[in-house]
N, C-alpha and C positions, 0 to 999 in steps of 0.2 A: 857497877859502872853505868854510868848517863847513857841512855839508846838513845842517839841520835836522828834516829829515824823516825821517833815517836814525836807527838806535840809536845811544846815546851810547855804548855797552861793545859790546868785543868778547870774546868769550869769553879767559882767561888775561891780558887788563888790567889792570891798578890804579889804583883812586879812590881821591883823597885827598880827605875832607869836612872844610872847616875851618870853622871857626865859634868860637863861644863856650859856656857852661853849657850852651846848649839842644841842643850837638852832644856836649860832653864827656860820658862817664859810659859804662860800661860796659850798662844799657840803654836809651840814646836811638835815635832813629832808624837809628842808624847800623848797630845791632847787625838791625834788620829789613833792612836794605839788603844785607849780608853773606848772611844767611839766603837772601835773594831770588834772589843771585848765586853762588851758592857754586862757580864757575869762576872767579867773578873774587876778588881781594884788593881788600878794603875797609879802608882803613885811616881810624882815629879822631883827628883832628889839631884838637879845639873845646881852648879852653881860656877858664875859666868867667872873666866879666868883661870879655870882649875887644873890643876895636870896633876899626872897620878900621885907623885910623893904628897901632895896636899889633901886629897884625894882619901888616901891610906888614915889621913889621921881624922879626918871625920867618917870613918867608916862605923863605930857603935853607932853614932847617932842618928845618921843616917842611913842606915841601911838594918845594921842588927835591933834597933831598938824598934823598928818596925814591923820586925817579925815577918820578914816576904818570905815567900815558898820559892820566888824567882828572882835575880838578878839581871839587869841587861847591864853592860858600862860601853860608854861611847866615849872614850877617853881619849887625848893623842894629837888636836891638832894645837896645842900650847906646849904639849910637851914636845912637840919638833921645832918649836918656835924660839923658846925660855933661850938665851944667852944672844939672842940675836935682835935688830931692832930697838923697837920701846925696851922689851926686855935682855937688853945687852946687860944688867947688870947686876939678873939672875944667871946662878947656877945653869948648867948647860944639863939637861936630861936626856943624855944618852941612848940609842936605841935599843939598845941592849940593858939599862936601866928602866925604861919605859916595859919591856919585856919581861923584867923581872917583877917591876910592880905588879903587873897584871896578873906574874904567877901566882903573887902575896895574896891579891884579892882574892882570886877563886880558893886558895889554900884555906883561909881563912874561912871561908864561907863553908867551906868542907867541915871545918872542925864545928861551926857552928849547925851544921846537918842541913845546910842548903846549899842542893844538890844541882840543882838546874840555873846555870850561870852560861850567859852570855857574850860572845865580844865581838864587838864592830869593828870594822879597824878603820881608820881617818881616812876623810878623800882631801885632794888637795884642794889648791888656791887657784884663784881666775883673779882677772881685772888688773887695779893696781897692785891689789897683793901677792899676785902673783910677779908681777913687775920689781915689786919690791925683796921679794923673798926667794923668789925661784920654785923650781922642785923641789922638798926638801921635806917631803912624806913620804915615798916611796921606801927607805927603810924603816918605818915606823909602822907601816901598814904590813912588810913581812913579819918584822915581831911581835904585830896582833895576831898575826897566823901561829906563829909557830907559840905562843902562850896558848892559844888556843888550843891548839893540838897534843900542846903536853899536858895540858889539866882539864882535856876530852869537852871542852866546852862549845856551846854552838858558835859556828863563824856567820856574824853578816858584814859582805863583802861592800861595804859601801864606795868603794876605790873603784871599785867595775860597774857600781849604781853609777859615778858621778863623770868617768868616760863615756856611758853608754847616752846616758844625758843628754851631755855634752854635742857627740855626733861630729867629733872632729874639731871643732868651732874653735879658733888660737884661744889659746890659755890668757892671752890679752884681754880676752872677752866678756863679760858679766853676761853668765847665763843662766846660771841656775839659780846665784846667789845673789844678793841685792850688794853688796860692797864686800865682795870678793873670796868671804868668810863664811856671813852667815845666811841660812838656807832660805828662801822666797818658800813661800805656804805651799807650793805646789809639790816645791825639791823635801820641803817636810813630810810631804802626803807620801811621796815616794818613798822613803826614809821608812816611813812606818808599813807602806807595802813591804819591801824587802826586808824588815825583818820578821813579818810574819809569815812569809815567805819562807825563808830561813829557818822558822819556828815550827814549821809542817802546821801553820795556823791558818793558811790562808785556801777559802773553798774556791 
């Protein structure tokens, strides 16, 4: 079993971050995560729009044909999204299906013998999108917990990064993010604090 009390990385490892927009781009979090590590290879695997059932099916390629020792997934704020808005005329993904994916992922990862797998769970929306959409991560962020903890994987709590943020400030407000979504360089830098943090990687 995964001792969670140990570092995630060991020096000369390879993480693979998968996720969506919020992971893709040359600098999102992931480019600080690199910087952090620079013994280890960090490798960039978000692809913008993505939610887990989609997610699931580029997983050889992305993730096993890579051969990482680590996994992080930042998965969840599309999948709270899918059947509502722009996306009213996708399939609606469940919190409890979103839950389940995540078991798949780590499952999978087990059978392929990598062991040290990650999960973030989504913070929510400011601005107009939150105007537009509401709350409507709050149970998607308990069912990264509880995948978490049934398939003993590390939790980074990004939901309590992005109130602490915040500091109260109405959810009408653009504060962390530049257009309600996605994270300003700063909320990035934090993003990658907290999960090395999380990671027992940070001195």
């Amino acid at each position: 079993m995964l001792d969670l009390t140990k570092p995630f990385l060991e020096k000369g490892e390879t993480l693979v971050c998968l996720g969506d927009s919020l992971t893709e781009g040359e600098n999102s979090y992931v480019k600080f995560l690199q910087e952090a590590l620079p013994e280890n290879t960090v490798i960039n695997a978000g692809r913008g729009g993505d939610k887990t059932p989609f997610a699931l099916t580029r997983f050889e390629r992305d993730v096993f044909d890579r051969k990482p020792d680590a996994l992080s997934i930042m998965l969840g704020a599309n999948d709270a999204a899918v059947g509502r808005g722009c996306w009213a005329d996708e399939p609606m993904v469940s919190a409890e299906a979103y839950r389940c994916n995540l078991v798949w992922m780590a499952h999978l990862c087990h059978l392929k013998g990598i062991k040290k797998i990650s999960i973030a769970t989504p913070f929510g929306l400011e601005g107009k999108a939150y105007l537009a959409h509401g709350e409507r991560v709050h149970e998607y962020n308990m069912a990264a917990r509880d995948a978490a903890d049934e398939m003993k994987t590390y939790t980074v709590p990004l939901d309590a990064l992005f109130a602490s943020l915040r500091k109260g400030a109405p959810l009408a407000v653009l504060v962390v993010t530049r257009d309600g979504t996605h994270p300003l360089a700063q909320f990035h830098k934090d993003i990658a604090e907290a999960m090395l943090k999380a990671w027992n990687l940070k001195k």
